[in-house]
MOPAC internal coordinates of N, CA, C and O (Angstrom, degrees):
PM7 1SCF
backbone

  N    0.0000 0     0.00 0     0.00 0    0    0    0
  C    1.4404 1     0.00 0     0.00 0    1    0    0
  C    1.5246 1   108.34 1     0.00 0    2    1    0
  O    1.2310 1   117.95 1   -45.26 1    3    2    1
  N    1.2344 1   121.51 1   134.74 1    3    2    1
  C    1.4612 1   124.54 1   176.15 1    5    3    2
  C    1.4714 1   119.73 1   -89.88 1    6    5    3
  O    1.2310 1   117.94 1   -62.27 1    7    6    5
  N    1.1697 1   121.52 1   117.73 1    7    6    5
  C    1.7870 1   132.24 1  -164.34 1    9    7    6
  C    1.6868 1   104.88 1  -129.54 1   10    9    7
  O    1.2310 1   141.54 1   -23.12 1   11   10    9
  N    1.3812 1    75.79 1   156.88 1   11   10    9
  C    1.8787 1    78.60 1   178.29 1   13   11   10
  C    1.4626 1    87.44 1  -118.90 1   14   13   11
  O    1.2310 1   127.62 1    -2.34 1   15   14   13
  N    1.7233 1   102.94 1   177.66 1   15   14   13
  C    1.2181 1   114.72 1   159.19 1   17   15   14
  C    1.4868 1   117.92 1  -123.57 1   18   17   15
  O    1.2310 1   122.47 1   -37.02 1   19   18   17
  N    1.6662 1   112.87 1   142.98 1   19   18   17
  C    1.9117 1   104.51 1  -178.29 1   21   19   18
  C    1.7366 1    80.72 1  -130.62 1   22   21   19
  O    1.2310 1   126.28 1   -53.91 1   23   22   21
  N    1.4714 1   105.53 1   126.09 1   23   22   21
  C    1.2503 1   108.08 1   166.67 1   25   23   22
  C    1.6828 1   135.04 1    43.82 1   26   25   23
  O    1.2310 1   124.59 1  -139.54 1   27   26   25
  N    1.3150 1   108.79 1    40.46 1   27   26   25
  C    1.7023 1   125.90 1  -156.90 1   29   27   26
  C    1.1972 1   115.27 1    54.65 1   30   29   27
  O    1.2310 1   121.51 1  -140.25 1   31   30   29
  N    1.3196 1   114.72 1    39.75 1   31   30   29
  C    1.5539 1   115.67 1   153.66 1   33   31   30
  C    1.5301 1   114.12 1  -131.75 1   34   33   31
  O    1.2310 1   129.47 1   -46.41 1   35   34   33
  N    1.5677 1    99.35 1   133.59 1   35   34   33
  C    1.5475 1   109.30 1  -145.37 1   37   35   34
  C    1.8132 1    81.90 1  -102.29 1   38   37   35
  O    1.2310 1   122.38 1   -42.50 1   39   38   37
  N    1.5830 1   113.05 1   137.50 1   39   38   37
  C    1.9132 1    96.43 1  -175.07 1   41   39   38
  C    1.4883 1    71.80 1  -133.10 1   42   41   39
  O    1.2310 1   132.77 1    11.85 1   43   42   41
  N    1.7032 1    92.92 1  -168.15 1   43   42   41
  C    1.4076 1   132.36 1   165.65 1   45   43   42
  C    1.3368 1   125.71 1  -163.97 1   46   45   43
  O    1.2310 1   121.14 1   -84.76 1   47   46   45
  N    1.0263 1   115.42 1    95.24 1   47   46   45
  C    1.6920 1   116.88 1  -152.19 1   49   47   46
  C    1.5561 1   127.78 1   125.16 1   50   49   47
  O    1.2310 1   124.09 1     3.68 1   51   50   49
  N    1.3001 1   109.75 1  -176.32 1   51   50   49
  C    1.6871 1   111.37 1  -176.54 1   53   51   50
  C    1.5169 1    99.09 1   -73.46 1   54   53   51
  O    1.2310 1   128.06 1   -62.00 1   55   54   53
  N    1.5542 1   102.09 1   118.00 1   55   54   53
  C    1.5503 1   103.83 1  -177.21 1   57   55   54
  C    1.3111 1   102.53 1   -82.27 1   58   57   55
  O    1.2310 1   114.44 1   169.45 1   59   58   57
  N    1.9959 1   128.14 1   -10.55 1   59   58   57
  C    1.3146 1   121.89 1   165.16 1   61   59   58
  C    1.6075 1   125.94 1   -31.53 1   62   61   59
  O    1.2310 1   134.97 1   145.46 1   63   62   61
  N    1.2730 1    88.64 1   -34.54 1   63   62   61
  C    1.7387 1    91.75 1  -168.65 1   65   63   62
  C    1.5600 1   100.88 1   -68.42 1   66   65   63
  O    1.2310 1   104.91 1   164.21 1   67   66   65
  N    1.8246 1   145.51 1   -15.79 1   67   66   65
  C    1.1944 1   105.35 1  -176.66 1   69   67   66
  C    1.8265 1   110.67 1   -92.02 1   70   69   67
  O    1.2310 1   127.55 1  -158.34 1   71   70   69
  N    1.3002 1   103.06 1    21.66 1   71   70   69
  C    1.1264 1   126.16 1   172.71 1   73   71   70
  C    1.5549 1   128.92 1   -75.01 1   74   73   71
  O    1.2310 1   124.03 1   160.94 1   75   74   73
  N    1.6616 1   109.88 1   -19.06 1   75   74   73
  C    1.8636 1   138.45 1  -175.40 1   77   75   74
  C    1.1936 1   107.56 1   -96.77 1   78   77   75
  O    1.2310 1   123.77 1   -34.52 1   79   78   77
  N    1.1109 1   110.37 1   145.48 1   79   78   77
  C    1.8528 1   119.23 1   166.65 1   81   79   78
  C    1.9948 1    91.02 1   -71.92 1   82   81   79
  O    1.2310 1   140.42 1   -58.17 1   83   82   81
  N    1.4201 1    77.98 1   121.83 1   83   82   81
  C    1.5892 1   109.07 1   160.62 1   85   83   82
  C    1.2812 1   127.94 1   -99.07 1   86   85   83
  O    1.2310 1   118.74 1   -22.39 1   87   86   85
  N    1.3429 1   120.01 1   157.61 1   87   86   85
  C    1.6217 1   126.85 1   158.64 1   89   87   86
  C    1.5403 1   112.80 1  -111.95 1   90   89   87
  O    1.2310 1   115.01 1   -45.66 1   91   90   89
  N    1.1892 1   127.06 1   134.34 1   91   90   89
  C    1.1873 1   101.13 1  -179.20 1   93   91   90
  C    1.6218 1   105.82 1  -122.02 1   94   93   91
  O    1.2310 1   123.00 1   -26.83 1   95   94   93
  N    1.6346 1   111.86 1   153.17 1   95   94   93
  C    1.2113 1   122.12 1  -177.88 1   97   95   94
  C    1.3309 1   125.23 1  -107.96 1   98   97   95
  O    1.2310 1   113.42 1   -72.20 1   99   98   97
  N    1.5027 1   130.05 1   107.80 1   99   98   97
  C    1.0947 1   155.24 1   174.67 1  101   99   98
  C    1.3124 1   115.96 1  -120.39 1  102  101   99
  O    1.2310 1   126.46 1   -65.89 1  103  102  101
  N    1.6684 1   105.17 1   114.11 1  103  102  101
  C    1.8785 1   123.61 1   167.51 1  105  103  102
  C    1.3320 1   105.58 1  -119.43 1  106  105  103
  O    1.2310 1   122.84 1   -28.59 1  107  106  105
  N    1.3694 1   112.16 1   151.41 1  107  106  105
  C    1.1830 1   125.73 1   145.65 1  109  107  106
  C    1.3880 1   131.54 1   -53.04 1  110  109  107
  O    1.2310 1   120.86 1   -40.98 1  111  110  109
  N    1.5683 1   115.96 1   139.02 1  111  110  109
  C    1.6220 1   105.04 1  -174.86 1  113  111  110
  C    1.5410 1   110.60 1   -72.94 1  114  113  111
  O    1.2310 1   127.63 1   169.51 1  115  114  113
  N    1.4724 1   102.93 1   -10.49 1  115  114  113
  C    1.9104 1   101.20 1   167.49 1  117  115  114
  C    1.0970 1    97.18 1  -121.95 1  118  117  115
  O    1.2310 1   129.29 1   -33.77 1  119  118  117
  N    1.7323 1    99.70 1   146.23 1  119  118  117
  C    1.7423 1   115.66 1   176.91 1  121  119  118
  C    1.4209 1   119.77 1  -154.71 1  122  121  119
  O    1.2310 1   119.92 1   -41.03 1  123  122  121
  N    1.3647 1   117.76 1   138.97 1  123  122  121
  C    1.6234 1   104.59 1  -155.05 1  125  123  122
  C    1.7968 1    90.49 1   -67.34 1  126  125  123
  O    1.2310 1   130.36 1   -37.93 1  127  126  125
  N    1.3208 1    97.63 1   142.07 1  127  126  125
  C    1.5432 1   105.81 1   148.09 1  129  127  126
  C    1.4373 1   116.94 1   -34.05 1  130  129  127
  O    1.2310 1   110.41 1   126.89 1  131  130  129
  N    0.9823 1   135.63 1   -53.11 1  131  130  129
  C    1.7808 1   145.91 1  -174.34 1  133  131  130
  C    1.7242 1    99.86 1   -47.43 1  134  133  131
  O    1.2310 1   128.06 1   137.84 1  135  134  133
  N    1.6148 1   102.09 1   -42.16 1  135  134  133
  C    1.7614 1   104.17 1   175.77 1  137  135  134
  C    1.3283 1   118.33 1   -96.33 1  138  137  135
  O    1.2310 1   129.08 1   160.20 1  139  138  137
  N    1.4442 1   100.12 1   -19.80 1  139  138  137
  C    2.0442 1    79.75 1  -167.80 1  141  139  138
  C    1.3722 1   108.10 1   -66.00 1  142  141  139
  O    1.2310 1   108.73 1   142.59 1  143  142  141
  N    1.3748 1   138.69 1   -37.41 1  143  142  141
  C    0.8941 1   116.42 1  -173.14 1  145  143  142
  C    1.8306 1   127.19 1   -91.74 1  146  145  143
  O    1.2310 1   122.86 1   157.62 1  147  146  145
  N    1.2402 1   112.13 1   -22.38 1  147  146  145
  C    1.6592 1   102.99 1   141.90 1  149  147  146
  C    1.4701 1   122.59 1   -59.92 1  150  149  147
  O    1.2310 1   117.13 1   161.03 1  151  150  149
  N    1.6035 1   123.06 1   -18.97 1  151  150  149
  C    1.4574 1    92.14 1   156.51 1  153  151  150
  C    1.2064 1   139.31 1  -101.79 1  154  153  151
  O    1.2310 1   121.03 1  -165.86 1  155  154  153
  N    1.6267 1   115.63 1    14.14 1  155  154  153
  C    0.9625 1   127.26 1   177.47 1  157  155  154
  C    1.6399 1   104.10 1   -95.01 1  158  157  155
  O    1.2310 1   110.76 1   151.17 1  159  158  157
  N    1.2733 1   134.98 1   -28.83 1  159  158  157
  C    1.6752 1   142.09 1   136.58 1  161  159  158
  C    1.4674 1   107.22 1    -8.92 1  162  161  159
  O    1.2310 1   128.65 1    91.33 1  163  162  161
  N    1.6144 1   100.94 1   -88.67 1  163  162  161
  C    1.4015 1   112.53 1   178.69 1  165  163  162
  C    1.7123 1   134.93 1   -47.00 1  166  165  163
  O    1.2310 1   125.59 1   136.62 1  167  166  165
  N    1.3923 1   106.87 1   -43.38 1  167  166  165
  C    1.7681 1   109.14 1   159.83 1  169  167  166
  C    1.3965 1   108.50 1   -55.55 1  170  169  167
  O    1.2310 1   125.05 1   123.79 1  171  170  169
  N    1.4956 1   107.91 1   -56.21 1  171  170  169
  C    1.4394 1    91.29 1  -177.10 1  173  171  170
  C    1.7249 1   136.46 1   -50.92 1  174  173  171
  O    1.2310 1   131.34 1   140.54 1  175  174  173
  N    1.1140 1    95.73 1   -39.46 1  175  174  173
  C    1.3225 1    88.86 1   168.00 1  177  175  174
  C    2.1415 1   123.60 1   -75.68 1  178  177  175
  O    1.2310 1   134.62 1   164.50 1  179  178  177
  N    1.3422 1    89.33 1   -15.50 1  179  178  177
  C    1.5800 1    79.66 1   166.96 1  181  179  178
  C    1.0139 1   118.34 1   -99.04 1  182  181  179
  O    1.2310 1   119.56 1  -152.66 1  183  182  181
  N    1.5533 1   118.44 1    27.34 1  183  182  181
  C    1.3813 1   116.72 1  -175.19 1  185  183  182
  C    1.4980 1    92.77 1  -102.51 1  186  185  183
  O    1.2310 1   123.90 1   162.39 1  187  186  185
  N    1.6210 1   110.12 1   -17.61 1  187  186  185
  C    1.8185 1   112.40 1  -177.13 1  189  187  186
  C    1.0429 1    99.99 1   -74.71 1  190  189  187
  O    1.2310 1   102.06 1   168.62 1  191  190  189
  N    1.4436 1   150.39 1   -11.38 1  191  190  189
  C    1.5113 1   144.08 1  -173.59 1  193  191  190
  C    1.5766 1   133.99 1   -98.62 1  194  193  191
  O    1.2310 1   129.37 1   -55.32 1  195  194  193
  N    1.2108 1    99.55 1   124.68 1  195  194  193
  C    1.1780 1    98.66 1   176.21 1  197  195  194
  C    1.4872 1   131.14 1   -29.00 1  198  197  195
  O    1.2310 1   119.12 1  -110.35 1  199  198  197
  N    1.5419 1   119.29 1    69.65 1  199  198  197
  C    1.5363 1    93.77 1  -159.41 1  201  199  198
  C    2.0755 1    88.46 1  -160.07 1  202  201  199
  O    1.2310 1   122.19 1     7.97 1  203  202  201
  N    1.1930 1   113.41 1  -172.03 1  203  202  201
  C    1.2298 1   110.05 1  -163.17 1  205  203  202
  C    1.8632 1   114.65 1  -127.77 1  206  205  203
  O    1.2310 1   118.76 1   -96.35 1  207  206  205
  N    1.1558 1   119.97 1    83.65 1  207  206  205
  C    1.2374 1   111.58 1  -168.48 1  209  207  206
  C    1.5586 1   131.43 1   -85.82 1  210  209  207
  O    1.2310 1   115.23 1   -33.35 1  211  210  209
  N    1.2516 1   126.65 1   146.65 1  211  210  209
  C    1.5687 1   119.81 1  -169.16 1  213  211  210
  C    1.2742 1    83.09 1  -143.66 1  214  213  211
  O    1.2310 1   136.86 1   -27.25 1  215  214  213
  N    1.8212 1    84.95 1   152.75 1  215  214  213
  C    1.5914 1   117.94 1   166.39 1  217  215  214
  C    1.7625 1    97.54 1   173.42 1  218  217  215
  O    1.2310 1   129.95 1    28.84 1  219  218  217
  N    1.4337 1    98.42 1  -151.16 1  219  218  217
  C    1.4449 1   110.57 1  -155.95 1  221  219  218
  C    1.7250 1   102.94 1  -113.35 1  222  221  219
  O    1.2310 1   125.03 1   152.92 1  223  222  221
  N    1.5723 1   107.95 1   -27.08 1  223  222  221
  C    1.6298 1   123.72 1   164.66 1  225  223  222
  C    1.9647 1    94.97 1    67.20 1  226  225  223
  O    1.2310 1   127.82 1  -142.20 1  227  226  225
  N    1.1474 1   102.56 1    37.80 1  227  226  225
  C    1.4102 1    96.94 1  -173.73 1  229  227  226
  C    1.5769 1   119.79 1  -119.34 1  230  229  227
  O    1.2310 1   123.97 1  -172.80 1  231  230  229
  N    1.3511 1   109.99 1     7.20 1  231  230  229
  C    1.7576 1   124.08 1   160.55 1  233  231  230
  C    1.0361 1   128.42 1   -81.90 1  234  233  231
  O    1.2310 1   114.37 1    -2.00 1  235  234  233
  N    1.4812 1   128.27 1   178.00 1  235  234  233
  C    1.6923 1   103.81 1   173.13 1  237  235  234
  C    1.7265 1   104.51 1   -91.05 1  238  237  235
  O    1.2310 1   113.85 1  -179.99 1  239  238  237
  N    1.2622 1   129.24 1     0.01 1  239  238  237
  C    1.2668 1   115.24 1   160.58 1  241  239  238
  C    1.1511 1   110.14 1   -78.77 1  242  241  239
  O    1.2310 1   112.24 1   129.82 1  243  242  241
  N    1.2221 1   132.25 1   -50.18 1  243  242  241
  C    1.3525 1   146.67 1  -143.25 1  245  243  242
  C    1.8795 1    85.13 1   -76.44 1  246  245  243
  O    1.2310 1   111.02 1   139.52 1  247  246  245
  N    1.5243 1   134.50 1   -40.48 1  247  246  245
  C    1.1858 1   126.03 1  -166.08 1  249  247  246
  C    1.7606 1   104.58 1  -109.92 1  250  249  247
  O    1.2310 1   126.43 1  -176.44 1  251  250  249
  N    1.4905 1   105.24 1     3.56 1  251  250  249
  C    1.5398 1   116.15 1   153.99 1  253  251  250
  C    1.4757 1   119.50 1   -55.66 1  254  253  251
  O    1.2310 1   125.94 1   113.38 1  255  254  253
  N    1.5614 1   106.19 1   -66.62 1  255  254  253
  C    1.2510 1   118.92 1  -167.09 1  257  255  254
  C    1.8643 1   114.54 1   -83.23 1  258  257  255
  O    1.2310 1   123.35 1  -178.93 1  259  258  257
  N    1.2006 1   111.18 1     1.07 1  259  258  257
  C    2.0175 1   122.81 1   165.35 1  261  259  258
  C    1.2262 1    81.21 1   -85.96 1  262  261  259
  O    1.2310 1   106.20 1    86.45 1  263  262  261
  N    1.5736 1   143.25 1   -93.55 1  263  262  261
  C    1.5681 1   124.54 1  -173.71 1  265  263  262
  C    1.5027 1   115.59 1   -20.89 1  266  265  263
  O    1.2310 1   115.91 1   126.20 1  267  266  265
  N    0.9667 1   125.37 1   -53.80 1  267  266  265
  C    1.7237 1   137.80 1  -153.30 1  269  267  266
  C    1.6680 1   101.62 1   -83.74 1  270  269  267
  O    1.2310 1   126.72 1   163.61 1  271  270  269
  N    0.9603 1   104.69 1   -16.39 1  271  270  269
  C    1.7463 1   103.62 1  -174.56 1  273  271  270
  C    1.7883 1   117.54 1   -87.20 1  274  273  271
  O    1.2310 1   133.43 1   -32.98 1  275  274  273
  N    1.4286 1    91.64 1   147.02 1  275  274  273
  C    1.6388 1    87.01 1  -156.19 1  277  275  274
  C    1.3292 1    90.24 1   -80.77 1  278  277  275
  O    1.2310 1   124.56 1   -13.52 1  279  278  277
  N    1.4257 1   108.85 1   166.48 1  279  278  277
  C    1.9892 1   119.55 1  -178.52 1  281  279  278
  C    1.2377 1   110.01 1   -79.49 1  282  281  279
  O    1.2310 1   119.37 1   156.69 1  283  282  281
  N    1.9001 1   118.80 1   -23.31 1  283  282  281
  C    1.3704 1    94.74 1  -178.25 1  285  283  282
  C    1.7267 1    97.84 1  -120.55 1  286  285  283
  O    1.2310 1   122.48 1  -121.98 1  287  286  285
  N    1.8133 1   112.85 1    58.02 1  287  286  285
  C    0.8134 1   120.84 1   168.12 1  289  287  286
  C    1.8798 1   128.69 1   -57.85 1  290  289  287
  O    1.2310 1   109.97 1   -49.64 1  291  290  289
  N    1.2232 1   136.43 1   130.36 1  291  290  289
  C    1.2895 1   135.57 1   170.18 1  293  291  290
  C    1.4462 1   101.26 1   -58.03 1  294  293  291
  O    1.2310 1    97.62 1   143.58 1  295  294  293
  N    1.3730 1   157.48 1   -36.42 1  295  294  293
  C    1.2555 1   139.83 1  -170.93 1  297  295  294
  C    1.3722 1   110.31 1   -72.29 1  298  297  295
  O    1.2310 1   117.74 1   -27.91 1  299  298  297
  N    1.6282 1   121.91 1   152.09 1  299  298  297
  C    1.1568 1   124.06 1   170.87 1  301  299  298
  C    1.7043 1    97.10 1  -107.93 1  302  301  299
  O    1.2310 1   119.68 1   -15.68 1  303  302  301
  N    1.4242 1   118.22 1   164.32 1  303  302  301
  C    1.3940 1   108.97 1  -154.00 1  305  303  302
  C    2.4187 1    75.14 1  -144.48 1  306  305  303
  O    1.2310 1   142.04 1   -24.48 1  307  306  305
  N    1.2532 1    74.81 1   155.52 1  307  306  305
  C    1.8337 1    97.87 1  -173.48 1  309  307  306
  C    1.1509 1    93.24 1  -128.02 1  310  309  307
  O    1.2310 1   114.32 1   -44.36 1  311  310  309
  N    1.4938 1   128.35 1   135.64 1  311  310  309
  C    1.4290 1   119.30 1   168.88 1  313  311  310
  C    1.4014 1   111.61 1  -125.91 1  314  313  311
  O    1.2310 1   110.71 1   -77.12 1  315  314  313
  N    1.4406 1   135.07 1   102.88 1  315  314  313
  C    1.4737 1   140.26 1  -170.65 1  317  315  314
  C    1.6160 1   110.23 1   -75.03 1  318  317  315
  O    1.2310 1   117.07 1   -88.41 1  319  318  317
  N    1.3789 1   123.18 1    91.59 1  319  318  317
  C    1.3935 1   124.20 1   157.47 1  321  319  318
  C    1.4593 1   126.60 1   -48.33 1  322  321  319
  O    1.2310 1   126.37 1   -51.33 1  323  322  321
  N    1.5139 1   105.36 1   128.67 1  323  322  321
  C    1.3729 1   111.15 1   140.02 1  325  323  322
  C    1.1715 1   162.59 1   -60.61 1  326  325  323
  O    1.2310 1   123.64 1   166.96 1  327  326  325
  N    1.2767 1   110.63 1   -13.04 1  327  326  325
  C    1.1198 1   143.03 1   175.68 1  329  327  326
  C    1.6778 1   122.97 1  -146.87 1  330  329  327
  O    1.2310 1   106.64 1     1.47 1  331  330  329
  N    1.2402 1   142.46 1  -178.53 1  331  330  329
  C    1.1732 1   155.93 1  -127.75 1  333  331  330
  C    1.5504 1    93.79 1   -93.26 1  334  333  331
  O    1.2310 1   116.06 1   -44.87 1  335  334  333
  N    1.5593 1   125.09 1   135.13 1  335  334  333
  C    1.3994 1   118.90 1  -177.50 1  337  335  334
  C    1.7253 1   107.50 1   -88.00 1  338  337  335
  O    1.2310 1   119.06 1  -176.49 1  339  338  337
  N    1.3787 1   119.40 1     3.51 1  339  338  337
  C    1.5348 1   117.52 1  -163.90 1  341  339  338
  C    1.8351 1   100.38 1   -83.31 1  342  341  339
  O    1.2310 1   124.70 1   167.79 1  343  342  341
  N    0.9985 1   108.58 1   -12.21 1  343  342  341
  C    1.8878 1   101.13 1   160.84 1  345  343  342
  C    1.4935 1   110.61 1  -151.51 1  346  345  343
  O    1.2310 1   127.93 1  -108.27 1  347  346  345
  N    1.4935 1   102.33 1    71.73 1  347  346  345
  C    1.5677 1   114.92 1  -177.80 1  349  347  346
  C    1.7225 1    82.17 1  -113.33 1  350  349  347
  O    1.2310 1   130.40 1   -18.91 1  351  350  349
  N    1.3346 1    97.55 1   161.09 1  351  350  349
  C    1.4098 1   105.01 1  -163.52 1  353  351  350
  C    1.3278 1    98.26 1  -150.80 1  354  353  351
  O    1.2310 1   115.50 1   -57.44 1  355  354  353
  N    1.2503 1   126.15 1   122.56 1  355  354  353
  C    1.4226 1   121.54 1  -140.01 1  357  355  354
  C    2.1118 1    97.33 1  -110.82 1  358  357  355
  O    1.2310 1   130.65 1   -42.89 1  359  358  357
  N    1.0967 1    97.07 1   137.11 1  359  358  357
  C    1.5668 1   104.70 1  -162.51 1  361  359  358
  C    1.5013 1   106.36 1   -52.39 1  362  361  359
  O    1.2310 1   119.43 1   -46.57 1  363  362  361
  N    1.4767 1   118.69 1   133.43 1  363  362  361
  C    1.5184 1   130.46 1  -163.99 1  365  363  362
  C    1.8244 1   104.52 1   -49.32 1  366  365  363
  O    1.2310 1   120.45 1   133.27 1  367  366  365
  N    1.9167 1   116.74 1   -46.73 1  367  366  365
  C    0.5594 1    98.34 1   177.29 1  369  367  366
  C    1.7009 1   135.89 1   -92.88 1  370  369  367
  O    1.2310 1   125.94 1  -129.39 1  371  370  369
  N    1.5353 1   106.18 1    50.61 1  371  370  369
  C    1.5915 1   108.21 1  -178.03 1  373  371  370
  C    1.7076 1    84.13 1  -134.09 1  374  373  371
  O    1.2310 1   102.52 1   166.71 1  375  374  373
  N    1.2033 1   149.62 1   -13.29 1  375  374  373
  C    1.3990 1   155.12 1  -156.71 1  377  375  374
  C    2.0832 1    86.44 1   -73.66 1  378  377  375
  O    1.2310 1   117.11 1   134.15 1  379  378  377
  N    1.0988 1   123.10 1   -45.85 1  379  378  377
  C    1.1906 1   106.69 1  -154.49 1  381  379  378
  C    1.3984 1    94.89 1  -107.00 1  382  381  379
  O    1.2310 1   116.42 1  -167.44 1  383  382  381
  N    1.7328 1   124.41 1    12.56 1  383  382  381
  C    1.7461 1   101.26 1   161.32 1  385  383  382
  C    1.0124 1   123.81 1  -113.81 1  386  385  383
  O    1.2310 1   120.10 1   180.00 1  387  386  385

């Protein structure tokens, strides 16, 4: 993946976006059944909005709803690594938006 660096921050992409009011998305890797799927309801629809979301995309909701998101979605999406961006490999379905 090709990244720049601004001041020890390693990106890839329009660094405009940490510039937007965000929401950010954080789940637990366990979640009662009773929620996952009202919260997988609810992202979805803020995934239709004009708006800018961050997190780490590293739960199975959190890597539910990057599958689940449409390609010519209005949200722009931030993805906060854990580790080193020099062999991050960016999920098949965000490569083509």
């Amino acid at each position: 993946m090709k990244y720049e660096v601004l001041d020890n921050l390693y990106y890839s992409g329009n660094i405009e976006l940490l510039n937007e009011p965000q929401v950010a998305v954080f789940c637990s890797r366990t979640i009662p059944m009773t929620l996952y799927f009202p919260a997988l309801e609810l992202m979805k629809k803020i995934m239709e909005l004009n708006i800018t979301i961050t997190g780490s995309w590293q739960s199975n909701v959190e890597k539910k709803l990057l599958d689940n998101r449409e390609p010519k979605s209005q949200s722009n999406l931030i993805i906060y690594l854990a580790k080193g961006i020099e062999h991050y490999k960016l999920p098949r379905i965000l490569q083509d938006d």
